[in-house]
Backbone as numpy.savetxt, mean C-alpha at the origin, in Angstrom:
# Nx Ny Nz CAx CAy CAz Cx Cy Cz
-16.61 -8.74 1.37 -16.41 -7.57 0.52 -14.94 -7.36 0.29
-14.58 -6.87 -0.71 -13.41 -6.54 -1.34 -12.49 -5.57 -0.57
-11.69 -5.90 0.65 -11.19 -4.83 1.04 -9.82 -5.69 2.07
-9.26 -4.46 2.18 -7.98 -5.04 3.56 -8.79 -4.05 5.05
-8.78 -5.44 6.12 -9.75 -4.95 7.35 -9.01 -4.85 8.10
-9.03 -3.69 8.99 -8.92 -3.11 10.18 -9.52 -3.63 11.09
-9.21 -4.34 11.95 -10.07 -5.26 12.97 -10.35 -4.78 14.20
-11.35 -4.53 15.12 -11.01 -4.07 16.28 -10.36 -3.95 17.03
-9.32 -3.21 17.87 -8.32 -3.57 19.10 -7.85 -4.45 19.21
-7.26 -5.20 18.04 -6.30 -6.58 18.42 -5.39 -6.71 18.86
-4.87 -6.87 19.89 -3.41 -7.13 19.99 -3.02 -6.18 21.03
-1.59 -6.42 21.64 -1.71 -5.39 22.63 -0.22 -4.60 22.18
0.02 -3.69 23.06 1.10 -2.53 22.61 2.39 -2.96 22.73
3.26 -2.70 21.41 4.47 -3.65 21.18 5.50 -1.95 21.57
6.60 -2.69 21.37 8.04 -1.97 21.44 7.98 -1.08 20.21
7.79 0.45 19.86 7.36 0.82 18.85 9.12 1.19 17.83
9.89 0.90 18.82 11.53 1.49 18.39 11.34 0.42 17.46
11.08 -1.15 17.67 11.70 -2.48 16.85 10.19 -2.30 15.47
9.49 -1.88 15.73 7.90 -1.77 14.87 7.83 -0.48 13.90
8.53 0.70 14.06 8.32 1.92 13.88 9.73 2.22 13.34
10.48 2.01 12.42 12.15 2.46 12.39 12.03 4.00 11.75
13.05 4.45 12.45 13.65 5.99 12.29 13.50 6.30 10.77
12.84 6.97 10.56 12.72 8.12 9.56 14.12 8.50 8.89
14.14 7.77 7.73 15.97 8.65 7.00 15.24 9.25 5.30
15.45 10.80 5.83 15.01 11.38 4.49 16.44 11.77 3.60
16.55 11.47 1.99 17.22 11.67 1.46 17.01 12.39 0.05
17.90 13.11 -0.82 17.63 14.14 -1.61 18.11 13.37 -3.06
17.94 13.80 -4.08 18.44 13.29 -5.41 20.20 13.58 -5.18
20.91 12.92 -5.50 22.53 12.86 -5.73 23.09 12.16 -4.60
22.27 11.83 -3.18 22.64 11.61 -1.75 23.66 10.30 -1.77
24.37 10.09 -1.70 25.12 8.87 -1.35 24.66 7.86 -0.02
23.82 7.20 -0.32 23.67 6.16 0.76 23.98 4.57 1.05
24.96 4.87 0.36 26.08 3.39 0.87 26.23 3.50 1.98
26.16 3.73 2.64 27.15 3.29 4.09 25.58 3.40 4.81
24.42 4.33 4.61 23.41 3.42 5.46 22.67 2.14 4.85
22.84 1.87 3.41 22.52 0.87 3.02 23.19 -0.59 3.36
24.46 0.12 3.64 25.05 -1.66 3.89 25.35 -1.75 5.41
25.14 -0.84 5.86 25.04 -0.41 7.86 23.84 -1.50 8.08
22.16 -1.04 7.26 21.25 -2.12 7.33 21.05 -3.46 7.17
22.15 -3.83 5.87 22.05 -4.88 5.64 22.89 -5.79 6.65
23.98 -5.59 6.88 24.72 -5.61 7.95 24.17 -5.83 9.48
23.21 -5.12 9.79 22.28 -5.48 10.67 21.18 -6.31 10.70
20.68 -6.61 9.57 19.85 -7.44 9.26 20.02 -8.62 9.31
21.84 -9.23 8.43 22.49 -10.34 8.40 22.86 -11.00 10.04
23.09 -9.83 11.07 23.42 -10.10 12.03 22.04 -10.79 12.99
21.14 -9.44 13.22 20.13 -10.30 13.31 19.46 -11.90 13.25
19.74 -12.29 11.72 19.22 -13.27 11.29 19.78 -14.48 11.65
21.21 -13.97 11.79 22.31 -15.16 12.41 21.95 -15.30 13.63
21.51 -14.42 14.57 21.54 -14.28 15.88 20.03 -15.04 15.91
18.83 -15.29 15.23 17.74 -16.18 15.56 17.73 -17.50 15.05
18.48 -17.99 13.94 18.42 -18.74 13.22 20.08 -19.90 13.15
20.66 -19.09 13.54 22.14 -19.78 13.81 22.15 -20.15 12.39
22.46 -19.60 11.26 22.46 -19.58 10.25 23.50 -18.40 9.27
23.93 -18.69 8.48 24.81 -17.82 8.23 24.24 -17.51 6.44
23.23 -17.60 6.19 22.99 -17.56 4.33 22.48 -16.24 4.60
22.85 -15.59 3.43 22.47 -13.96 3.21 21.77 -13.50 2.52
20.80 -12.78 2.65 19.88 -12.21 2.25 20.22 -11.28 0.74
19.57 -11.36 -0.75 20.09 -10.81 -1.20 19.50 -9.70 -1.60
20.34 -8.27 -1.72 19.72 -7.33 -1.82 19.17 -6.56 -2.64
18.33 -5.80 -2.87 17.32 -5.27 -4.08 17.17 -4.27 -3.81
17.54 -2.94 -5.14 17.01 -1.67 -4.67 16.10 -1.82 -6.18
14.75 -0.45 -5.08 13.52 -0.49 -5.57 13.53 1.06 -5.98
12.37 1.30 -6.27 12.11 2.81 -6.89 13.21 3.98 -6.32
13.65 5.07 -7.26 14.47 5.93 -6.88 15.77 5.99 -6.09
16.77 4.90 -6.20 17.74 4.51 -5.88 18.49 3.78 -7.34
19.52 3.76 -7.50 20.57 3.36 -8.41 21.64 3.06 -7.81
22.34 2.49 -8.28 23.33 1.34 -8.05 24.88 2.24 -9.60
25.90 2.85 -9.01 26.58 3.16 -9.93 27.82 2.77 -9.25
28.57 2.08 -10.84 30.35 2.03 -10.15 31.21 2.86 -10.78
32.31 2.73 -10.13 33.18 3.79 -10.17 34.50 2.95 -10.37
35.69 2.94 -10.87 37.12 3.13 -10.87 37.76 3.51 -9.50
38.68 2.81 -8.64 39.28 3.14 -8.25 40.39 2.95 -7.90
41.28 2.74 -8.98 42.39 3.00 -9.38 42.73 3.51 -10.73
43.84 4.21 -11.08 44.07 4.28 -12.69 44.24 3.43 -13.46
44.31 1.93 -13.11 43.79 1.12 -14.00 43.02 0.07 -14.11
41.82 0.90 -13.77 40.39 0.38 -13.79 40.51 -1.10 -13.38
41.14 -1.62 -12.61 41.05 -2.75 -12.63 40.23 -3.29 -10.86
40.14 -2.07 -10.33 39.21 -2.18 -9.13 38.28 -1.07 -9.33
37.15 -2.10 -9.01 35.83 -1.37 -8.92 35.31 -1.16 -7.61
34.54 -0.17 -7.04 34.12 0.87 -6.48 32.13 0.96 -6.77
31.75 0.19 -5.61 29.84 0.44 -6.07 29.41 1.17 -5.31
28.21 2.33 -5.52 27.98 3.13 -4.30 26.55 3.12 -4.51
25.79 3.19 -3.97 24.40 3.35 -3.80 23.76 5.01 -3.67
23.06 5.79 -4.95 22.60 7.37 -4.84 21.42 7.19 -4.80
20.86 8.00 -4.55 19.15 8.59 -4.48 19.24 9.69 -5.75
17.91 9.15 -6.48 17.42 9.84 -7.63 16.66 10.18 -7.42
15.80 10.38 -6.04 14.52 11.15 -5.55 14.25 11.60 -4.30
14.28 12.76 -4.09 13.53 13.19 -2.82 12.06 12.60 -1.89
12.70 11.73 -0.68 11.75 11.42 0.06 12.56 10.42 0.93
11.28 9.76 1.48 12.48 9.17 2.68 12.69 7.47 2.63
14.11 7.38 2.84 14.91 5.86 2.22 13.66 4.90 3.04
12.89 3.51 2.27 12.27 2.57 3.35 13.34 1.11 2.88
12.92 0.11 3.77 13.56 -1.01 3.37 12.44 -1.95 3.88
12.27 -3.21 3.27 11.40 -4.54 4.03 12.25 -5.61 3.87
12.00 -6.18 4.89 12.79 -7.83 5.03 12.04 -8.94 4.74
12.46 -9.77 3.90 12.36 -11.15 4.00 13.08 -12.14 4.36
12.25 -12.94 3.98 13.54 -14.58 4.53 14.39 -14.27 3.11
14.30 -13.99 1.66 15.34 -14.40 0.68 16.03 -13.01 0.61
15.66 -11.64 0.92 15.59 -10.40 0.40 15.45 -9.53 1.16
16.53 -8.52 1.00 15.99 -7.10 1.86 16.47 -5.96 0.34
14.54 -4.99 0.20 14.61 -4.19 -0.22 14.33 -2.77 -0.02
15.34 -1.96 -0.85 15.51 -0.56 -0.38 14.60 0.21 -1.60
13.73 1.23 -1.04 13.31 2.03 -2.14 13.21 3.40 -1.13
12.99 4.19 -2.57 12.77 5.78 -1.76 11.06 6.05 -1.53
10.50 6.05 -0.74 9.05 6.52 -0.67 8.98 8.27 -1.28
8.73 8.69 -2.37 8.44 10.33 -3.10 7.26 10.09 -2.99
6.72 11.21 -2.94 5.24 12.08 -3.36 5.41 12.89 -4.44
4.85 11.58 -5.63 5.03 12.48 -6.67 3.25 13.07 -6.91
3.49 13.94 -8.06 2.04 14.24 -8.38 1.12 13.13 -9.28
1.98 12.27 -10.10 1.36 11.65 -11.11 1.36 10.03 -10.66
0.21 9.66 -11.01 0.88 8.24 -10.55 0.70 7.26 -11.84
1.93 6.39 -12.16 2.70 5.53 -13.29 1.81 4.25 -13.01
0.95 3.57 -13.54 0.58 2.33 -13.07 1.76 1.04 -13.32
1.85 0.53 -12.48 2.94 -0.89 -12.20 2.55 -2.18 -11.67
2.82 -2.80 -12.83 2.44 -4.44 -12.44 1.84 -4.61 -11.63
0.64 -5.13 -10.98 0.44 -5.81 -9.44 0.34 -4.56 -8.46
0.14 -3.59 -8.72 0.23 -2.33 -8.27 -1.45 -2.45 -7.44
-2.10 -1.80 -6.16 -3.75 -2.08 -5.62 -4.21 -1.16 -6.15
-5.09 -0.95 -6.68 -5.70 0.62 -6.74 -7.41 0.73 -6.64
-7.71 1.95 -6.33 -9.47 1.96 -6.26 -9.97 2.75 -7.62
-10.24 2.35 -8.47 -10.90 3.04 -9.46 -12.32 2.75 -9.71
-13.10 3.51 -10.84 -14.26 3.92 -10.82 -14.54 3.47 -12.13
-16.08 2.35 -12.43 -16.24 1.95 -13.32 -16.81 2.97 -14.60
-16.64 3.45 -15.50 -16.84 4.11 -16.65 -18.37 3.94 -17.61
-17.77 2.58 -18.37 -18.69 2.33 -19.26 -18.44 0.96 -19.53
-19.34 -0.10 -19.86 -18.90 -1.11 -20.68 -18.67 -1.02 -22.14
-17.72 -1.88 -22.46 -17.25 -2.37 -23.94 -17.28 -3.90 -24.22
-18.17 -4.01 -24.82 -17.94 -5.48 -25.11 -17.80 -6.72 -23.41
-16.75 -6.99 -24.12 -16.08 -8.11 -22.45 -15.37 -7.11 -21.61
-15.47 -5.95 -22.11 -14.87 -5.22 -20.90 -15.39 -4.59 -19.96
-14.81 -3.66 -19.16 -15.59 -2.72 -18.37 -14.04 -1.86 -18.68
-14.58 -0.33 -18.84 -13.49 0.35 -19.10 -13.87 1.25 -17.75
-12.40 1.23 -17.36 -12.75 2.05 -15.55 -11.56 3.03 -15.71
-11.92 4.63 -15.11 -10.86 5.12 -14.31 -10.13 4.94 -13.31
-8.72 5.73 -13.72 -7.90 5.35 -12.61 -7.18 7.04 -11.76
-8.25 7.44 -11.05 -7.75 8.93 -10.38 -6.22 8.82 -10.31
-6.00 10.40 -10.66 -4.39 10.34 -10.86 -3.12 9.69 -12.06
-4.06 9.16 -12.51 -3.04 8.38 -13.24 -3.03 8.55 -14.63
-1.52 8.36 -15.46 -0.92 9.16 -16.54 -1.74 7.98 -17.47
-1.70 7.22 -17.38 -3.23 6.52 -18.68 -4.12 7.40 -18.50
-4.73 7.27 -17.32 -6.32 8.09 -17.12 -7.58 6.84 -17.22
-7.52 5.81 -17.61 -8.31 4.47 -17.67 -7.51 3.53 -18.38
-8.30 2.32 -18.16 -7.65 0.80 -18.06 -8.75 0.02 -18.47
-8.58 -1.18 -18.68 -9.76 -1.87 -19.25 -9.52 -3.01 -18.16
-11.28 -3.76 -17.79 -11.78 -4.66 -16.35 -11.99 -5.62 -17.65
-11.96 -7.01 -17.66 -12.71 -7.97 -18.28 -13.76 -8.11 -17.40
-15.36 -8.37 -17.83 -16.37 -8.89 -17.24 -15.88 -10.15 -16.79
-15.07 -11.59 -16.91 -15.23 -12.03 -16.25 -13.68 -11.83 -15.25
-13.16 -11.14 -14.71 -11.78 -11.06 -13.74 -12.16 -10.90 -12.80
-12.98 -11.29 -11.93 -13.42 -11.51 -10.70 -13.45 -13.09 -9.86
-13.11 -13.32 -8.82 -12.94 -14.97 -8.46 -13.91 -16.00 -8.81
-14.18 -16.51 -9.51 -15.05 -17.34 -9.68 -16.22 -16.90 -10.75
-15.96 -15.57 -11.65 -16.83 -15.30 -12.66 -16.96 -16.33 -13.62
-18.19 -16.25 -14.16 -18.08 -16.52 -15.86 -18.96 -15.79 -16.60
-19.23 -15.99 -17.95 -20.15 -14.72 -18.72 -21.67 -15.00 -18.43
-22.02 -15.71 -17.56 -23.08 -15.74 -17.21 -23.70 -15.24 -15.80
-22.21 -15.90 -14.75 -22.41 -15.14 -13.46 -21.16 -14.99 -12.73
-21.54 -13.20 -13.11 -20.91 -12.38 -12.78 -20.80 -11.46 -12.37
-20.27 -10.11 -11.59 -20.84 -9.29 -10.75 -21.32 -7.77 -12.11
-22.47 -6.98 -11.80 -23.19 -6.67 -13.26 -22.56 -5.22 -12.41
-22.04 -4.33 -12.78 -21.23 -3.07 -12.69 -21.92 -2.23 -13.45
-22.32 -0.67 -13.08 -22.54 -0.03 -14.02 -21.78 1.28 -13.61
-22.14 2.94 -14.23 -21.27 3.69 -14.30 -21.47 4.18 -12.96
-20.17 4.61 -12.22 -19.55 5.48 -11.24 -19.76 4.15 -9.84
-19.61 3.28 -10.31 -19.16 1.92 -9.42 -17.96 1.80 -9.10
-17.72 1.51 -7.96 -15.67 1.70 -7.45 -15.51 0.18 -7.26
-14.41 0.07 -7.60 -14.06 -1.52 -7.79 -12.32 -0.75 -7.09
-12.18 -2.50 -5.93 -10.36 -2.42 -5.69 -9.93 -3.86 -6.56
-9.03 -3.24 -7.43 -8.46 -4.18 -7.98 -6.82 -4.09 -8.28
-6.36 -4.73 -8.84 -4.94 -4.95 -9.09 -4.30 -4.22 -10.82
-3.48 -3.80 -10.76 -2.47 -3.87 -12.27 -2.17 -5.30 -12.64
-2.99 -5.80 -13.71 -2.60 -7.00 -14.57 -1.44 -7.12 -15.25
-0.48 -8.43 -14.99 0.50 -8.62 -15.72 0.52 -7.87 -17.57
-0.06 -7.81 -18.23 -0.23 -7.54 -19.29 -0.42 -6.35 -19.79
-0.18 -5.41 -18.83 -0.07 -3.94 -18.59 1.21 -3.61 -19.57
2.62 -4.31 -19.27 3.69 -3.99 -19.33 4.14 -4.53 -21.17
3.38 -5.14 -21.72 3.04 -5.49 -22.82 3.33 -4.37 -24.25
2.39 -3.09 -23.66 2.69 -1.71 -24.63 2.68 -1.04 -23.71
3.18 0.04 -23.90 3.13 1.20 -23.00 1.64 2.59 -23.87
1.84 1.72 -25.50 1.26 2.72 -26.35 -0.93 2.27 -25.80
-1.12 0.73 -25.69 -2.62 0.53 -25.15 -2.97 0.72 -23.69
-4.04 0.84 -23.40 -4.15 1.01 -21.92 -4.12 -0.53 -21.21
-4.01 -0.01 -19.82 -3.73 -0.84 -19.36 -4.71 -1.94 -18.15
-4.34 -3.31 -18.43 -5.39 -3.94 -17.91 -5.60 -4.05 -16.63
-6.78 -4.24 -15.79 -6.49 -4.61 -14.28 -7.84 -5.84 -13.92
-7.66 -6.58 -12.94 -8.30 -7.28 -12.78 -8.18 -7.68 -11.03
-9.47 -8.05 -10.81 -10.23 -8.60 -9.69 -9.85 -9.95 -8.95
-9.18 -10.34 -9.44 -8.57 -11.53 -9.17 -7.30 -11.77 -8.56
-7.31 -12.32 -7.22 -5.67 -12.60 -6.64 -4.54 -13.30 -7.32
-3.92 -12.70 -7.69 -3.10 -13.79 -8.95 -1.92 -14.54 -7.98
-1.54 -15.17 -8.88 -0.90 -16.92 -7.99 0.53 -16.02 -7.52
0.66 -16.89 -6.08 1.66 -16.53 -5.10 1.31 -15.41 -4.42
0.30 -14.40 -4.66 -0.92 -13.41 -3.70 -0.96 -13.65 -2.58
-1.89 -15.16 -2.52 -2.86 -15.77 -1.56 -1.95 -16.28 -0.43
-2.45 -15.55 1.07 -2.20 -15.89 2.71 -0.84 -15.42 2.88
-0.34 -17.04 3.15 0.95 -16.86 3.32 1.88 -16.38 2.36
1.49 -16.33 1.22 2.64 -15.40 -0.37 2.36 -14.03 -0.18
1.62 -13.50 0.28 0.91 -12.22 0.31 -0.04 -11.42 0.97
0.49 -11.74 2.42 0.08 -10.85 3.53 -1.34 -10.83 3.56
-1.59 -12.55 3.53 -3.03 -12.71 4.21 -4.05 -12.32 3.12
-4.04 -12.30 2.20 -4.96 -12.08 0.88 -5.66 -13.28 0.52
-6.96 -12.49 0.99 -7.85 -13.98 0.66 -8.56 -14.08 -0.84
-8.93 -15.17 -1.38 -9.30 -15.41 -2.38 -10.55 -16.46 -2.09
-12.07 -15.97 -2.83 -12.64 -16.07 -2.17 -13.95 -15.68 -3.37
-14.69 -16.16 -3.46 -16.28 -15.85 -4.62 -16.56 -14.81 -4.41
-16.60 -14.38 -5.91 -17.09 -12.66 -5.95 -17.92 -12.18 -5.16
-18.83 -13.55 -4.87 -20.52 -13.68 -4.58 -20.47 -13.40 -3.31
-19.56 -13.74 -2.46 -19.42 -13.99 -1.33 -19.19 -12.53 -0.40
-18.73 -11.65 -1.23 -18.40 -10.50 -0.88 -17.26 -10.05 0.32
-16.69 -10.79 0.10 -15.24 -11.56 1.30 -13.91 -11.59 0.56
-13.69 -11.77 -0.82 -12.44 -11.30 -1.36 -11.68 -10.02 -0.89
-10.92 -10.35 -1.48 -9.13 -8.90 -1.49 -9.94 -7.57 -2.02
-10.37 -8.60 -3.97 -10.81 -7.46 -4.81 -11.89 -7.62 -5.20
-12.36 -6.12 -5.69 -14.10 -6.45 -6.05 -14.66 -4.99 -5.74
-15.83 -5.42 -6.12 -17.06 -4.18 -5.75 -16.91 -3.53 -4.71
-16.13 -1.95 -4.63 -16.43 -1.80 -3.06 -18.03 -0.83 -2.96
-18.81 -1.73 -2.20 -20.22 -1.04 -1.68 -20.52 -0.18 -0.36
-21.35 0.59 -0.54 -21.30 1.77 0.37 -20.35 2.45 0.86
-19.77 3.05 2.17 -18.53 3.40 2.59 -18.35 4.81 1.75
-17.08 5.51 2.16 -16.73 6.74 1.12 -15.26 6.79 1.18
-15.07 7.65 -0.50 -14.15 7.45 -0.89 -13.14 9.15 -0.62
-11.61 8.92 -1.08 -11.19 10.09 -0.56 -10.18 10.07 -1.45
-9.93 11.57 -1.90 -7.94 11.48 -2.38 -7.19 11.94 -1.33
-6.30 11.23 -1.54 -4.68 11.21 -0.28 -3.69 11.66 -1.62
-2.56 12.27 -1.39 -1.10 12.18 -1.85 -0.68 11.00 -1.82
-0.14 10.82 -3.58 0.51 9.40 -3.28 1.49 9.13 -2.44
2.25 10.19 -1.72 3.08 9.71 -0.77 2.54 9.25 0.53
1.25 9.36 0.96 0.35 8.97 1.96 0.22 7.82 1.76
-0.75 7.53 0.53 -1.09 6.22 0.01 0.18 5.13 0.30
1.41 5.66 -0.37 2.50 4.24 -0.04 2.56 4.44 1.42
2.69 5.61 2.63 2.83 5.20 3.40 1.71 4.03 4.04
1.09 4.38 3.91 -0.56 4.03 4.42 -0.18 2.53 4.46
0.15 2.10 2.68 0.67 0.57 2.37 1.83 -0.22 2.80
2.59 0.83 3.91 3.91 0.21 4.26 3.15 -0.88 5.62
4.30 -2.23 6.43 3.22 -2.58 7.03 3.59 -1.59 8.34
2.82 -1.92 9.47 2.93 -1.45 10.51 2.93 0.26 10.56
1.96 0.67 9.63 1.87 1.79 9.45 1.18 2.46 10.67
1.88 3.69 11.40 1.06 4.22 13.07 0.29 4.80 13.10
-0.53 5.01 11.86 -2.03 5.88 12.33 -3.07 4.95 11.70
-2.86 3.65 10.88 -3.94 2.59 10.88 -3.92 1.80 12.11
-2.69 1.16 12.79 -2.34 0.40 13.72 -2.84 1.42 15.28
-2.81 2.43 15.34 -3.56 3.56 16.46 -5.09 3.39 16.24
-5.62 3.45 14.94 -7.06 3.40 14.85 -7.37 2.11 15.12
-6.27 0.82 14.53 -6.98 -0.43 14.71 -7.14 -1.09 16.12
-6.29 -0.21 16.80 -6.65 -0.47 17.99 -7.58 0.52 18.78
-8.07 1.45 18.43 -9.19 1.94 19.22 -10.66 1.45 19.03
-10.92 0.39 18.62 -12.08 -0.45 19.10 -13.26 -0.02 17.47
-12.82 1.20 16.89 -14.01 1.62 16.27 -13.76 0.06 14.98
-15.18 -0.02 14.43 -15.28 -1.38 13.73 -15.56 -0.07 11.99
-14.38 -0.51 11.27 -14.05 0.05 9.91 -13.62 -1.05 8.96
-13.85 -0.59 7.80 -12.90 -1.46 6.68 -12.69 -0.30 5.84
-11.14 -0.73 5.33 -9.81 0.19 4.76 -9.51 -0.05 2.99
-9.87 0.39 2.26 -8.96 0.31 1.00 -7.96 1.31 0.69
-6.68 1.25 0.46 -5.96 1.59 0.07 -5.25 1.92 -1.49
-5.67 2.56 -1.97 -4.99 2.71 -3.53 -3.86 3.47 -3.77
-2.96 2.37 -4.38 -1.41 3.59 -4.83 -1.38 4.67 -5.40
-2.66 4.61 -5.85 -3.39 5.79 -6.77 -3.46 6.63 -6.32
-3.72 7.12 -4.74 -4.10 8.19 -4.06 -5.05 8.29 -3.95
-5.99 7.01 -3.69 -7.44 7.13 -3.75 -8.00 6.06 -2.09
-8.57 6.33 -1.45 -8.91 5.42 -0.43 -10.30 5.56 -0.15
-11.08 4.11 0.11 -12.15 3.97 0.71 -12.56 3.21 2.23
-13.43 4.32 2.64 -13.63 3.54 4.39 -14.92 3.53 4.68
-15.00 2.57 5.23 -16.58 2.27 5.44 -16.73 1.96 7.03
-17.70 2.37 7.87 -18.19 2.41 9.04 -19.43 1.74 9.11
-19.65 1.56 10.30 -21.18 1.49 10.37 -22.07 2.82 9.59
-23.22 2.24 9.22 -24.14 3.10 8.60 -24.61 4.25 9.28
-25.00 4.19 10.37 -25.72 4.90 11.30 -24.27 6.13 12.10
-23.46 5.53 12.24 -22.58 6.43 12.80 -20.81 7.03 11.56
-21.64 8.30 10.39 -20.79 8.71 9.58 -19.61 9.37 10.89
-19.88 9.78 12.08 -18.61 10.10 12.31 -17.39 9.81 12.67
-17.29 8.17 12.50 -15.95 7.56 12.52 -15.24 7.60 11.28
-16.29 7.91 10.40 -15.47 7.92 8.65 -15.07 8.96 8.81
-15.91 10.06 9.46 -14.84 11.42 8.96 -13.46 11.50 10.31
-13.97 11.08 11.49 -12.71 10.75 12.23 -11.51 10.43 11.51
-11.94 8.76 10.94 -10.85 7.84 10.46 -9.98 9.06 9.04
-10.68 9.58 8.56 -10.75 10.41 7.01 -9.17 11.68 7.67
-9.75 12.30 9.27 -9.17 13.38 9.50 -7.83 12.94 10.37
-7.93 11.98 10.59 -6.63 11.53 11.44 -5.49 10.74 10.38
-5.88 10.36 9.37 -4.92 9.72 8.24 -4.53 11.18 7.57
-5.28 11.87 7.61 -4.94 13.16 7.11 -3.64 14.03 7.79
-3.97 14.13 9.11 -3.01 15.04 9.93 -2.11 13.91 10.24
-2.07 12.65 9.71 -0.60 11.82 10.71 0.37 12.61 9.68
0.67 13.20 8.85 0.93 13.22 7.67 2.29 14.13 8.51
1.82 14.67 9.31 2.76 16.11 9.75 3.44 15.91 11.27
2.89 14.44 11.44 2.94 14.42 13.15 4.03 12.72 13.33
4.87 12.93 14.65 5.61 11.92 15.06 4.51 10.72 15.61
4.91 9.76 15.57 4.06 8.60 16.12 3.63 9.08 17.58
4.55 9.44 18.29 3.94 9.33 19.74 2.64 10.78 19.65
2.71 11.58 18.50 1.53 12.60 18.59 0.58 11.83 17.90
0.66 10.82 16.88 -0.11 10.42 16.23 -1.01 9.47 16.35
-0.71 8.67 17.88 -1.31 7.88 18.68 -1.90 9.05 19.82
-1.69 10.06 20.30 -2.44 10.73 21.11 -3.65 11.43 20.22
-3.17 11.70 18.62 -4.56 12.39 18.21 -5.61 11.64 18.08
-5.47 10.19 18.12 -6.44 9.33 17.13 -7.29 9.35 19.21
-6.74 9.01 20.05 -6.99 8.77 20.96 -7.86 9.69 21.59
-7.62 11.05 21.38 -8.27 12.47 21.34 -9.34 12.52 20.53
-9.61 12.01 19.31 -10.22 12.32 18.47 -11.69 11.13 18.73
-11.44 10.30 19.26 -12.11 9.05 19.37 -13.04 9.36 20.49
-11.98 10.18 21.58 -13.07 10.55 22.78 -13.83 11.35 22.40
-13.27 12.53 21.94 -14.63 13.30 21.40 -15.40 12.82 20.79
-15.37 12.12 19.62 -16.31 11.50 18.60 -17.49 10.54 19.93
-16.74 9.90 20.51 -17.32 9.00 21.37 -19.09 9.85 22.37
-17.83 10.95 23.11 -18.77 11.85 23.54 -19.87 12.32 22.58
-19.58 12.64 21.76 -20.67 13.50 20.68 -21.67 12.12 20.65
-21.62 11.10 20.30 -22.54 10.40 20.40 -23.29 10.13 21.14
-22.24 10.09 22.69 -23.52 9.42 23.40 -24.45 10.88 24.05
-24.06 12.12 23.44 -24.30 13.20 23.98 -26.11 13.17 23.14
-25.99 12.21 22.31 -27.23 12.44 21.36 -27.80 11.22 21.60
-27.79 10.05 22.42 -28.85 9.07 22.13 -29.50 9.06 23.92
């Protein structure tokens, strides 16, 4: 089935300082040069220090950050770059082997669909080769599915969708095309996605019900704040990584949209509303509370069950 899984209790409890980095909230006008190149700076060092290597990572700022220069001298002949925040929320960065990028995580109200962007929307109506689906939250308001954008479709066999069907799928390259038509999305892992390009994204027959994207069946769905949602999508996020280790057996969709679906076992809805109320309240709480609520919340849930069989 079409989803990113939460696996039972894998793994055991890491160093949460090197897993978990400090929280830096910043405001529109903020000057953050000096923690931007403090990081990079640390990063470069780092990398030298595992790799005995000296090539540098090059750097990229992402949403709500700008890059402005300045004069500094009276005759302009030295330049001056500083790094501002154009949005309220808090500075993130991710590393790669070629790249370290900086963006601001906001909670805005509206959400902009963007390239390659995950989202959970809701099938509409068919058109022709299409399937025209909503997208909760978002300043289109719907997008158009081709009947066959699913792994291994064709117009003969293919997965048959009808109205108020939730599909996780992607923002299609071809989005960015007009801004004036709506915009396309599709079911399909597109190239450089898959495993190792893209954090384990499998690609995989519609049929099979084991893909990234696709039909999501049974389970329930929820709105989050999009500032939840990106957190939710950052990795090593501490209230999926708290649940994924408390043993309960779930699967997770995530939409930038502000839309998420979780599915439990059938028989026991109260880990969905568990899982539902603890992504909810991490929202307000430090990691070390946010690993005691899920932990709290699990025993009770636990108790209530076996209080009934």
């Amino acid at each position: 089935m079409a989803k990113e899984e939460q696996k039972l209790g894998e793994g055991s409890s890491q160093n949460s300082n090197s897993q978990f980095p400090e929280i830096i909230t910043v405001l529109p006008g903020d000057d953050v040069t000096e923690i931007i190149n403090n990081l990079v700076h640390s990063s470069k060092k780092s990398s030298n220090t595992k790799t005995n290597t000296s090539k540098e990572r090059t750097t990229k700022l992402g949403n709500g950050l700008r890059l402005i220069e300045q004069d500094e001298n009276e005759n302009n002949t030295i330049k001056k770059y500083i790094f501002t925040a154009t949005l309220a929320g808090r500075l993130q960065h991710r590393i790669t082997s070629k790249a370290i990028t900086f963006h601001i995580l906001a909670n805005t109200k509206r959400y902009f669909p963007q390239r390659n962007d995950r989202i959970v929307a809701t099938i509409d109506e068919r058109i022709g080769d299409y399937y025209r689906v909503t997208i909760p939250h978002a300043s289109t308001g719907s997008a158009l599915l081709p009947i066959t954008a699913f792994e291994g479709a064709t117009k003969r066999n293919r997965p048959m969708l009808n109205h108020g069907d939730l599909v996780y799928c992607r923002i299609d390259s071809e989005t960015e095309q007009s801004r004036v038509m709506e915009p396309f999305v599709s079911c399909c892992v597109r190239p450089g996605e898959i495993s190792s390009g893209g954090g384990g994204l499998s690609k995989k027959d519609w049929m099979t019900d084991e893909g990234t994207y696709g039909q999501l069946k049974g389970g329930c769905t929820a709105s989050i704040s999009l500032g939840l949602a990106q957190e939710l999508l950052l990795p090593h996020n501490v209230v999926l990584d708290a649940l994924g280790r408390s043993s309960i057996p779930f699967e997770i969709c995530i939409g930038v949209n502000g839309m998420i679906w979780v599915k439990t076992k059938e028989d026991q809805p109260e880990y969905t509303i568990l899982i539902l109320n603890a992504i909810e309240n991490s929202q307000v709480m430090t990691e070390a509370q946010v690993r005691g609520m899920v932990k709290a919340l699990v025993k009770t849930v636990r108790s209530s069950i076996d209080s009934q069989d």
